[in-house]
N, C-alpha and C positions, 0 to 999 in steps of 0.2 A: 504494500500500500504506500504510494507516495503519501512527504509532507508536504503540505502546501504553506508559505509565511506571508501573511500580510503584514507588511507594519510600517503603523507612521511614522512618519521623518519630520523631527523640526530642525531646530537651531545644536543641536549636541547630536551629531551622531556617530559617540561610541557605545552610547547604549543599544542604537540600530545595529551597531556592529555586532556588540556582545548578542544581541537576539540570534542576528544569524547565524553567528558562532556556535552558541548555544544550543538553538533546535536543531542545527543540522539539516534544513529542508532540503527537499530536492528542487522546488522552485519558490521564487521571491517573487511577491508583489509589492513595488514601493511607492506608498501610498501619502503623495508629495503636494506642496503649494506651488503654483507656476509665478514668473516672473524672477526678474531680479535679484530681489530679496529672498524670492521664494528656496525652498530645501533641495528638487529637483536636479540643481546644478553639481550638489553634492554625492550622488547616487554615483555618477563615471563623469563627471567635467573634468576638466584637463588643468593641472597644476595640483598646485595646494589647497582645492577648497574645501575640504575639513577642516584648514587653519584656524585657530582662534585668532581672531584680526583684532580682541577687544585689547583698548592700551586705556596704561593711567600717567598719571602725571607727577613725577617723581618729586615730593617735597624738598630735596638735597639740593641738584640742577636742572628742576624744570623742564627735562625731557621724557620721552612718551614710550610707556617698557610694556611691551605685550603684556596682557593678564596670567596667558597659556603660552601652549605649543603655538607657535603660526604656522607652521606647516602640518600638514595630514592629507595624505591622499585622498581620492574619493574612496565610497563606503565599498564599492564594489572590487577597485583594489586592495583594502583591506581586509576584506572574507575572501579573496578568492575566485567572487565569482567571474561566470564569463557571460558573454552577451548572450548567450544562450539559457541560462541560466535563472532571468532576474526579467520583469517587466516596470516599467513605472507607470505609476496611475496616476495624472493630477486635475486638481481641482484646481479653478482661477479664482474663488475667493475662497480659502480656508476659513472663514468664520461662519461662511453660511452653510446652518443645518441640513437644507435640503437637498442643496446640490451635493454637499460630503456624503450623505444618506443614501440617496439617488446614483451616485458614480460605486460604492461598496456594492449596494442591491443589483445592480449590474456584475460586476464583476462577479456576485454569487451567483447569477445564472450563467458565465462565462465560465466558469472552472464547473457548475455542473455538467457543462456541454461537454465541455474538453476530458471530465478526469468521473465522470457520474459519480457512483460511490466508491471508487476504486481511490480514495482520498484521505489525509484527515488534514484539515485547515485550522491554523492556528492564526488568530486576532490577536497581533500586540499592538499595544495602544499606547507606547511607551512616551513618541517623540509625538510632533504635528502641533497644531492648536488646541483650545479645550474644546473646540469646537468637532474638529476632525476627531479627536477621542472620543468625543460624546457618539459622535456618530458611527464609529465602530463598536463601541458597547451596544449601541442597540442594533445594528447588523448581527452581531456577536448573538443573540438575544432572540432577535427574530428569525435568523435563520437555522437555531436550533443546533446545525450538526456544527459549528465552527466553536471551536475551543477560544478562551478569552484569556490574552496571558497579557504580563507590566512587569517592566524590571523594576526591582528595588535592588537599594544599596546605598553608598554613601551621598547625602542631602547636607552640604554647609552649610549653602545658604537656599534659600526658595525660587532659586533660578531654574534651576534643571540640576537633571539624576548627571553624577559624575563618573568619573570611572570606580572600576570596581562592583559594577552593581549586575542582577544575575535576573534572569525570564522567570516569572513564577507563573503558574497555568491560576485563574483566577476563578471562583464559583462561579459561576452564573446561575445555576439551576435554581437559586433563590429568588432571584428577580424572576426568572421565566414561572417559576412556581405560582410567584404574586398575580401575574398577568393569567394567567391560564384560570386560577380562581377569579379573578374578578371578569372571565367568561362562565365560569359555571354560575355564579352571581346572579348575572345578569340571564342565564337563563333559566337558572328557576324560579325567578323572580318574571318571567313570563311562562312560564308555564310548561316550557319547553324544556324535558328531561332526555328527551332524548340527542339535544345538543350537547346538555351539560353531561351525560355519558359520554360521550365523544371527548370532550377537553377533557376529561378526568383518565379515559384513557390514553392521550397521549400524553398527558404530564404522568403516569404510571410507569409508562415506559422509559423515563429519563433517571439516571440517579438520584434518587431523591432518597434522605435519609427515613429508618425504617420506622421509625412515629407515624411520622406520617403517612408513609407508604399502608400503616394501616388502618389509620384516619382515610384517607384516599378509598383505597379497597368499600372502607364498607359505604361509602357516599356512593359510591359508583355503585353498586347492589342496588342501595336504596332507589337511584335514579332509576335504574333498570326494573325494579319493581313499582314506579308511580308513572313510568312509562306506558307497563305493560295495562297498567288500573287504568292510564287516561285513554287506553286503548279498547277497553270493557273486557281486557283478560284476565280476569279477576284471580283466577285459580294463579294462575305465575305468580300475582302481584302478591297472592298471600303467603305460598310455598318463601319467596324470597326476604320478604318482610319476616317471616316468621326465623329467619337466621339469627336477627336483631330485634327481636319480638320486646323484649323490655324494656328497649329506648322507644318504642316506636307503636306502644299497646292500644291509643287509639285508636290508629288506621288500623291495627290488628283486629282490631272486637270488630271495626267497622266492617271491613273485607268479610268478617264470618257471616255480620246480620245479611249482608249482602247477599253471601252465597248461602242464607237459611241453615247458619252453621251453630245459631244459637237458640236456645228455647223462645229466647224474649223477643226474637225477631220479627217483624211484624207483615213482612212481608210486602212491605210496600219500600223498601231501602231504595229498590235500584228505581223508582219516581226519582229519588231525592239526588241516587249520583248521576243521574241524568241532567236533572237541572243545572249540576256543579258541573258538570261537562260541557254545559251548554255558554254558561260564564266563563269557563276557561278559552272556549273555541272565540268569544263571542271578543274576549283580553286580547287578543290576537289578530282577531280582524276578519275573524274568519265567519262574518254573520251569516251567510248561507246556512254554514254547518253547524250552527249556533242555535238558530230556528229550526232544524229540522230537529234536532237531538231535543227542544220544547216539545213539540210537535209528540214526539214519541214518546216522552214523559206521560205527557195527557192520555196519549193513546192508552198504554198501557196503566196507568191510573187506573182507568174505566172497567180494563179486561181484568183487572188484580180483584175489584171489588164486586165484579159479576160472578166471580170465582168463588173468593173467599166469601161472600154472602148469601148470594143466590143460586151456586152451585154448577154455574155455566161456563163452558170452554167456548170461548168465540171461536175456538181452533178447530173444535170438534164439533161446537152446536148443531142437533140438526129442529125440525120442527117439533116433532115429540118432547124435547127439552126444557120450550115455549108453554111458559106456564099457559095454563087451558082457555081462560080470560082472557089474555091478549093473541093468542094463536094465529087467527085470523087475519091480525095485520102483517104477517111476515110469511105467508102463503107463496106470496109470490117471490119471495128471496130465496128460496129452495133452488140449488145445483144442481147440476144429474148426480152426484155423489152423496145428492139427499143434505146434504151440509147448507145453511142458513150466510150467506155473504154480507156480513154487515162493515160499515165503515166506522169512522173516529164519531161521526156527530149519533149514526145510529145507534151507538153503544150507548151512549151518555142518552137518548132517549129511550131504551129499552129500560135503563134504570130509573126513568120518571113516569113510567107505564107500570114499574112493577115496587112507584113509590118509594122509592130507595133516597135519602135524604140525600147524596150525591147527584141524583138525578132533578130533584126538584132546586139545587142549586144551581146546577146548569141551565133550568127553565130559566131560572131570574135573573141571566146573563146573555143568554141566548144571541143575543141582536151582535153586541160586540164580540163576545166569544167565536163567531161567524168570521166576524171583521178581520179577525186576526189570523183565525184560519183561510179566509182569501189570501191572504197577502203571502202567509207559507206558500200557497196552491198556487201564487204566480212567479214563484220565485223561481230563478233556473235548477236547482235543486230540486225542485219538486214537478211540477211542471209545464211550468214556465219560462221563458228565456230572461225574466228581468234579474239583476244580482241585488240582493238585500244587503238595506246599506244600516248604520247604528241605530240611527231611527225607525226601522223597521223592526228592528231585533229589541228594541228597548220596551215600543208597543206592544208588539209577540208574547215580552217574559212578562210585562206588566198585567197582560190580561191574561195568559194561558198560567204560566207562572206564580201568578198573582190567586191565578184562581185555586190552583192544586194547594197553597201553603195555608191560603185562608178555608177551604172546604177540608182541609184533610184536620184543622185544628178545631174545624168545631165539630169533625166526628171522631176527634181524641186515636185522629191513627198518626203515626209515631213513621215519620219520614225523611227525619235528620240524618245525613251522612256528612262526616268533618269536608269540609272542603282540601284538596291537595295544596300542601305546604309552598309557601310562595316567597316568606320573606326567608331569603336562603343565609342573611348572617345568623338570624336568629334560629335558623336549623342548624346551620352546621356546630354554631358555638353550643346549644343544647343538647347536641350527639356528636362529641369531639373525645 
């Protein structure tokens, strides 16, 4: 595996030296200010231009004594290298952030062309401006495979590193660590777990010390089990949860009433994580899929309590089922498989035919209740080409919504499900 060296050059370059010396690359990138003044000329110019040229002024007789050496070859005479060997990369204003940032982010797609992973690149940020170091720390940083290294050694005064000082490879994976959470952050903080599985596992895959490698681990499970919940796979969601079951007991009892895993369950749960599903699609923009997961709530509302009350499968109903008093009216909704085809609004009048307090509540909503089901029914989701925008989805949960929380409390049925965890400092620091 070649080494690959980047490293900036300013005003001292024997630390540049020592770098190359040091790592031994197989090839240099030197990563210089143009002009004049600039470090460039120092790299292979001709004479003494590593000379310290700086002079003082002698209190005895007044004349003018180098600081330094005044002579020093260039840097490439002194490692060795040959024009083969070494490229130079410059920038024409070393203090500005973006063009330094922007010429490095090039150059990493250039050595990926040339060298793919058959590499390892080493960032020293020793020489240049603070500008051009800043800018390599975060090339360093965002490009993930490029190692971060700084000479230290002897410091007199606050001008520059002097001789004697030595490449030390520098963490980075603490910074990259920082950025990588404040994407998982920010996506579960929208609701999106299965982004923030993804940044969790690629900061998994990096050396990160093992604390938190097991801090890390069980977030990433977690994500993977409110993933699979926000997907209505409940069974994964609980099987995974239940690893971590006594930081996380909540969503644990929740997922059971869900899946009827508890006595006290009431049967009506999954109304309740529908609506939460609906709020989450709806946090995100995604009101199509906001309204219809309403939509479906309601529906099934209807068919839970034709079930648990009255005894009827709308899956399986056929006429015979039809209590004997209202029979007649559903004569003609008979299949050839003998089965009774009813929709969302027939259900919810089938329950005010057979007097069900659920169904005489929906009589005294009727008119809007309708309204809102229009507006599902023109949506391209359903079937229609119009897209539903927050305003449609706000009416939708207000009245369809609106109506399941306020009919289901005053027939004392019990259709709370926790909503999925959003503020993620206050998760992560509560399960750390």
């Amino acid at each position: 595996m070649k080494k690959i060296l980047i490293v900036s050059v300013g005003g001292s370059p024997q630390p540049v030296v020592n770098a190359v010396l040091n790592h031994k690359p197989d090839f240099v990138y030197f990563f210089c200010s143009k002009g004049s003044k600039g470090s460039a000329k120092t790299i292979d110019g001709p004479g003494e231009v590593c000379g310290d040229t700086r002079t003082v002024t002698c209190p005895d007789c007044g004349s003018n004594v180098f600081v330094g050496d005044p002579k020093g070859k260039s840097i490439s005479v002194q490692t060795s290298l040959s024009g083969s060997q070494y490229e130079i990369l410059v920038v024409e204003d070393p203090d500005d952030l973006t063009e330094c940032y922007r010429k490095l982010t090039e150059l990493n797609e250039k050595i990926v062309v040339k060298y793919g992973d058959d590499c390892k690149v080493i960032a020293n940020y020793t020489g240049g401006t603070k500008t051009m170091s800043v800018a390599m720390a975060m090339a360093a940083v965002m490009t993930e495979k490029w190692d971060l290294a700084v000479n230290k050694g002897p410091r007199p005064d606050l001008i520059k590193v002097k001789d004697g000082d030595t490449p030390v490879i520098i963490d980075k994976w603490g910074i990259y660590c920082r950025n990588q959470m404040n994407l998982v952050m920010e996506s579960i903080g929208n609701f999106d777990y299965a982004f923030a599985e993804k940044a969790l596992m690629e900061l998994l895959g990096k050396p990160i010390e093992k604390a938190l490698q097991t801090q890390l681990i069980e977030m990433k499970v977690i994500c993977q089990a409110f993933d699979s919940w926000d997907k209505f796979d409940h069974e994964r969601a609980l099987n995974l949860i239940s690893n971590y079951g006594d930081r996380y007991s909540r969503y644990l009892v929740a997922l059971k009433r869900i899946l009827g895993k508890f006595r006290d369950s009431s049967g009506y749960e999954m109304v309740g994580d529908l609506l939460n599903n609906a709020g989450r699609r709806a946090h995100r923009g995604y009101y199509d899929d906001a309204v219809a997961r309403i939509y479906r709530a309601v529906e099934l509302f209807a068919q839970i309590r034709l079930r648990n009350e009255h005894g009827l499968d709308t899956a399986e109903m056929g006429l015979d089922d039809i209590p004997e008093c209202i029979r007649s009216d559903y004569e003609n909704r008979v299949r050839e498989n003998g089965r009774i085809l009813l929709g969302l609004k027939d259900d919810y009048m089938l329950l005010y035919k057979l007097e069900d307090q659920i169904g005489s509540a929906y009589k005294a909503v009727e008119t809007k209740f309708v309204d809102a089901l229009t507006r599902r029914n023109k949506s391209i989701g359903a079937h229609g080409i119009t897209p539903l925008d927050r305003d449609d989805y706000v009416f939708v949960n207000d009245t369809l919504g609106g109506f399941i929380a306020s009919t289901a409390g005053e027939s004392n049925i019990d259709i709370k499900v926790p909503q999925l965890p959003q503020d993620a400092e206050v998760w992560i620091k509560g399960h750390s």
